[in-house]
C-alpha positions as CSV (number, residue, x, y, z in Angstrom):
1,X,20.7,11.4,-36.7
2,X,21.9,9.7,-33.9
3,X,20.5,9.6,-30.2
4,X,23.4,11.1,-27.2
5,X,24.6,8.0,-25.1
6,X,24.2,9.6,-21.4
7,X,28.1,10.0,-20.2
8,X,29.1,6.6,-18.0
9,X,33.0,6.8,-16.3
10,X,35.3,4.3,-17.3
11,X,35.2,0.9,-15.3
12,X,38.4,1.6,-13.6
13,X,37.7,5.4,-12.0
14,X,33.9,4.3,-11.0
15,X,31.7,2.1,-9.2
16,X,29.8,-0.8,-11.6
17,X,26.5,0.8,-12.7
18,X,23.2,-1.7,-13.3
19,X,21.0,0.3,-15.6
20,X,22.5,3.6,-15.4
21,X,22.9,3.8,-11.5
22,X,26.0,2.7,-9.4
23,X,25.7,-0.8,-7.8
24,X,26.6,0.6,-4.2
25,X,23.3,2.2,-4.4
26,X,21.0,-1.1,-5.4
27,X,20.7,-2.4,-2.1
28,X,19.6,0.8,-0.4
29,X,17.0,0.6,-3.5
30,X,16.0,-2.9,-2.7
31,X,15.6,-2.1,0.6
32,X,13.3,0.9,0.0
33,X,11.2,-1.7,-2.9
34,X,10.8,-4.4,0.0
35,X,9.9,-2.5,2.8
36,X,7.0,-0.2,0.5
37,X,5.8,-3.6,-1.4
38,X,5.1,-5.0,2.2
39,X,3.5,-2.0,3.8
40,X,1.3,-2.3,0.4
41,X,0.9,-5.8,1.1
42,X,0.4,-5.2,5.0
43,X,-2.5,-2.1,4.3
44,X,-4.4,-4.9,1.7
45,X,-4.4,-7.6,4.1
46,X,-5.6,-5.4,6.8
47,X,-8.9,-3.6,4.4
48,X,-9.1,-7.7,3.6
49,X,-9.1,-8.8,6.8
50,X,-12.4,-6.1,8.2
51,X,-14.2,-6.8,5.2
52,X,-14.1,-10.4,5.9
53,X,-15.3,-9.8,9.1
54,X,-18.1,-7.7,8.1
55,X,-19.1,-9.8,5.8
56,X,-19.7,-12.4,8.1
57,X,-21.4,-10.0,10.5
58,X,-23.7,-9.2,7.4
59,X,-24.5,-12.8,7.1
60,X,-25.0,-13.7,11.0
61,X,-27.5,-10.7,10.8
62,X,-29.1,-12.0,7.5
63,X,-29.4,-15.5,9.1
64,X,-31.3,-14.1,12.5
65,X,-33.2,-11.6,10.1
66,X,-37.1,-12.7,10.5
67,X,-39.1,-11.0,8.1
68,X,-38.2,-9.1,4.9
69,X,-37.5,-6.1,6.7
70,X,-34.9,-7.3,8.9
71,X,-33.1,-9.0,5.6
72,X,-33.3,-5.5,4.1
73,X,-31.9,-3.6,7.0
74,X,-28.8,-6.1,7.2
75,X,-28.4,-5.4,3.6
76,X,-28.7,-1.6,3.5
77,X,-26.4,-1.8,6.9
78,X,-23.7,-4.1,4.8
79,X,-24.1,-2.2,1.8
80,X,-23.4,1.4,4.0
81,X,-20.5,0.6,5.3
82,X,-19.2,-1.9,2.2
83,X,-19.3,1.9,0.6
84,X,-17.4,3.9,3.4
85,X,-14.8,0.9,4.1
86,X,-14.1,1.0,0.3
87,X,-14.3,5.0,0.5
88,X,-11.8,4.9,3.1
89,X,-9.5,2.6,2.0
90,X,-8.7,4.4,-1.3
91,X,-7.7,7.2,1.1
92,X,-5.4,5.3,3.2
93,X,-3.7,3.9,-0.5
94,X,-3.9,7.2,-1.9
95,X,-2.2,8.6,1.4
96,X,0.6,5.3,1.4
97,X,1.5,5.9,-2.4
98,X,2.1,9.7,-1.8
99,X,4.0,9.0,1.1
100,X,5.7,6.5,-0.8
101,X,6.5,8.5,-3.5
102,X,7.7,12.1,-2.0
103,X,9.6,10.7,0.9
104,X,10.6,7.3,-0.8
105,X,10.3,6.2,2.9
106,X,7.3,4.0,4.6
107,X,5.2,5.6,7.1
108,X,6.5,3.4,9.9
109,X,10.3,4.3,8.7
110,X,8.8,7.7,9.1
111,X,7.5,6.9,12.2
112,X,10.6,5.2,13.6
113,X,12.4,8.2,12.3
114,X,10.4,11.1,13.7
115,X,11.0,9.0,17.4
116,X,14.8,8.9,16.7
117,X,15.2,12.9,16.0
């Protein structure tokens, strides 16, 4: 039994194809690849960036703590919002890959877009 090859136009009478789609397409694609790989990029940076920061405000607070209390407040405090920054962020992802995936468009193309019309 053999497997159907899909249907591809002669060379002559259509575009070149890479991997089953016409190349006159691929740039448009590469666009859309570059532009959702650094909004991904730009989103982890940013989470990154604020947990840093926290971090180090955890550790300022840990340094001035005084007793054992205070060192277990800045914990609990760091450890609070370590759980809603984390909570959050898989939110914002979630939200960026949907986008990403229905519209095939970033939410700042979106954005730009929405101004536009």
């Amino acid at each position: 039994m053999s497997v159907p090859t899909p249907f591809l136009p002669a060379a002559e009478t259509a575009p070149a194809f890479a991997m089953g789609v016409p190349v006159m397409f691929l740039p448009d694609a590469l666009q859309a690849c570059v532009e959702a790989g650094t909004c991904w990029q730009q989103e982890i940076a940013r989470f990154v960036d604020r947990r840093l920061a926290e971090t180090l405000r955890c550790w300022q607070a840990v340094s001035a703590a005084r007793d054992v209390a205070g060192l277990v407040k800045a914990q609990q405090d760091w450890s609070v919002k370590a759980a809603a920054d984390y909570a959050e962020e898989a939110r914002r992802m979630q939200q960026l890959v949907t986008t990403l995936s229905l519209t095939g468009t970033t939410p700042a193309v979106q954005e730009s877009a929405r101004l536009l019309g």
